[in-house]
N, C-alpha and C positions, 0 to 999 in steps of 0.2 A: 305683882306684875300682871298685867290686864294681856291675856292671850288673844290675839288676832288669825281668825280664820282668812287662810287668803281668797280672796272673793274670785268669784268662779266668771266664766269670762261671758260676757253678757250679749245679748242681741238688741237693742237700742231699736223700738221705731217712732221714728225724729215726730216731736209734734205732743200729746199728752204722754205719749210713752216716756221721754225724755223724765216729765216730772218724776212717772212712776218710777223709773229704774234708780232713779237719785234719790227717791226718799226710801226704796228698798235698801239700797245702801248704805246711806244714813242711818235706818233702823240696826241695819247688822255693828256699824261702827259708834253705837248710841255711848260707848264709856272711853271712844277715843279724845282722844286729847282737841284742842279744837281747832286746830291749822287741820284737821284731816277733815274737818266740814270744809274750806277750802277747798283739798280736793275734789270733793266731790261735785263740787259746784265745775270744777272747770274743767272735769270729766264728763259731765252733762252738756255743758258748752262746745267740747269738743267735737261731742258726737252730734250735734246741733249743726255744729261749722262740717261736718263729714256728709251732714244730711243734705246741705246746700250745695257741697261741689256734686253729688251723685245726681241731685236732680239737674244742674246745668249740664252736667255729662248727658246723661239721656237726652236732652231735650236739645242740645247739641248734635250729637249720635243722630237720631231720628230725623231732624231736620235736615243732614246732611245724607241721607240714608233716600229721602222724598225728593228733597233737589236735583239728584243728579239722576233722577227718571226725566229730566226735561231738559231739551237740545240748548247750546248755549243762548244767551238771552239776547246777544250781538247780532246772533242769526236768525232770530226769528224778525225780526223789524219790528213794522207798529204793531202792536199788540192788536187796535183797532182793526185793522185791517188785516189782518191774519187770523181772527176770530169771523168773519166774513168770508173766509175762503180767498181774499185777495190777493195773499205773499204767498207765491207759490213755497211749496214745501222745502226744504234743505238739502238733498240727498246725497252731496257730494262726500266725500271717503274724508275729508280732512275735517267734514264739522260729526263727522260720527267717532271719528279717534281722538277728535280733544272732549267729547262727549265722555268716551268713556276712561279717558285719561285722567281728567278730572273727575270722575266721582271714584276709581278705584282707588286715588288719592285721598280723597277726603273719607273714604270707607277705611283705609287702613290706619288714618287719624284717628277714630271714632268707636272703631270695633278692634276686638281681640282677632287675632291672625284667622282662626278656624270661623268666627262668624263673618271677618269682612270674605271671606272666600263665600262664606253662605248668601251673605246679600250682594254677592256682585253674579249672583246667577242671574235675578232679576232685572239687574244693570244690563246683562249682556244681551239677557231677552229683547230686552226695551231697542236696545241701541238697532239690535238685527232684525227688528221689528220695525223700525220708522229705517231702516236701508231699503227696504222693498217699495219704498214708494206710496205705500196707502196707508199710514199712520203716522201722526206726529205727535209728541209732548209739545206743549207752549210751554206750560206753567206746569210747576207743583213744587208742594211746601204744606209748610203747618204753621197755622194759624193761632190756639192754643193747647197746651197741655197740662191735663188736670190729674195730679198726683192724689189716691186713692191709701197707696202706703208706702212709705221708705224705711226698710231694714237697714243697720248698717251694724256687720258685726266683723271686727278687726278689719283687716282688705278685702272684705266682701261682701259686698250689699246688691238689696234686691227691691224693685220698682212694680210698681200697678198703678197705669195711669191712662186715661183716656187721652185720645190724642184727634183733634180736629185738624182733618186733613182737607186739602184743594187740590183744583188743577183745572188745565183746562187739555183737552185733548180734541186731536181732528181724525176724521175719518172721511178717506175720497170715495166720493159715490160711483156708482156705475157711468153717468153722464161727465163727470168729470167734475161736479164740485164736491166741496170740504164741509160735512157736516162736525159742529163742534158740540161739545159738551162739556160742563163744566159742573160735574156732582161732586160740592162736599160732604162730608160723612163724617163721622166721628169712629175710630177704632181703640178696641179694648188689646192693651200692651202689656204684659209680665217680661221684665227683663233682669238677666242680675250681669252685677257690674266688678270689676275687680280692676286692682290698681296694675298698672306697669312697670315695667323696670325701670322707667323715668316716673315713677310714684306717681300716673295719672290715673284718673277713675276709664275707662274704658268698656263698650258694653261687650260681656264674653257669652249669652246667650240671649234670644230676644225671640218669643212669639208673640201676634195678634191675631187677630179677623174682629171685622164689622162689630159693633157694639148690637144690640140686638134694634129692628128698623131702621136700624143705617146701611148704607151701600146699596151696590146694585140690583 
């Protein structure tokens, strides 16, 4: 009888790693029987299939994370003309509470309980920030996201990815018009991800800043 160590529980990161942890596998199980190369194929597939929901999470998370730093898109008008200072700014109490109504919604979809609490600090800034009258979000969002590495080891996986960002924002000048800007930038992200109690990928911790000459 051919003894089987039971194999020790792996860290997978999706991409060449994939191959390597499947053929280390395969070496340890070299005198199994041959349905257990099977296995192992469709353990590496799995973790394959693990690698692609973690990345649509983040990039989901993140997207949703930039969105809701900008006032609804109902209310800004033509994009034309509110990028010229022409659509006076929003400031009414009902388009800043569906402001932050909606993204603390879509923050609690996306983030684990203690990080959507962490990024809605930013939300709250933003919101109490363009209430005073000399600041607005038009726009903002991410354009793309470039995964550098994806871990996935059982409900737990962890992300490094560069993430190009937009927007456009206004600032009223002392004479009364609305200078805008619109810097995209590219930001360096470490985040790790864990599943839900509805078995989703969610992000449960996430830093960035500026890629190095990018941003302000």
């Amino acid at each position: 009888m051919t003894t089987r160590k039971t194999p020790r529980t792996k860290t997978t990161v999706i991409g060449a790693g994939v191959a390597v942890a499947a053929a280390a596998v395969g070496l340890s199980w070299a005198s199994s029987a041959s349905g257990s190369q099977a296995t192992v194929a469709s353990l590496a597939a799995s973790d394959s299939g693990q690698g692609s929901q973690v990345k649509a999470a983040f990039t989901a998370a993140i997207s949703a994370d930039r969105a809701a730093l900008a006032e609804p898109a109902s209310f800004v008008g033509s994009m034309a003309s509110a990028a010229v200072g022409k659509t006076p700014a929003n400031q009414i109490a009902t388009v800043r509470n569906k402001q932050l109504n909606d993204g603390l919604a879509a923050l609690s979809e996306y983030f684990a309980p203690a990080q959507a609490q962490h990024e809605a600090i930013g939300l709250r800034n933003t919101v109490n920030d363009e209430a005073g009258g000399t600041e607005r979000n038009l726009t903002s969002g991410v354009s793309k996201v470039t995964f550098s590495r994806v871990g996935v080891s059982g409900d737990k996986a962890t992300v490094e990815a560069a993430v190009s960002v937009y927007g456009k924002t206004q600032v009223k000048m002392s004479n009364g018009d609305w200078n805008t800007v619109d810097p995209p930038g590219v930001m360096d992200y470490t985040a790790t991800l864990v599943k839900s109690s509805a078995g989703q990928w969610v992000v449960s911790s996430m830093v960035g800043d500026f890629a190095p000459g990018e941003g302000p």
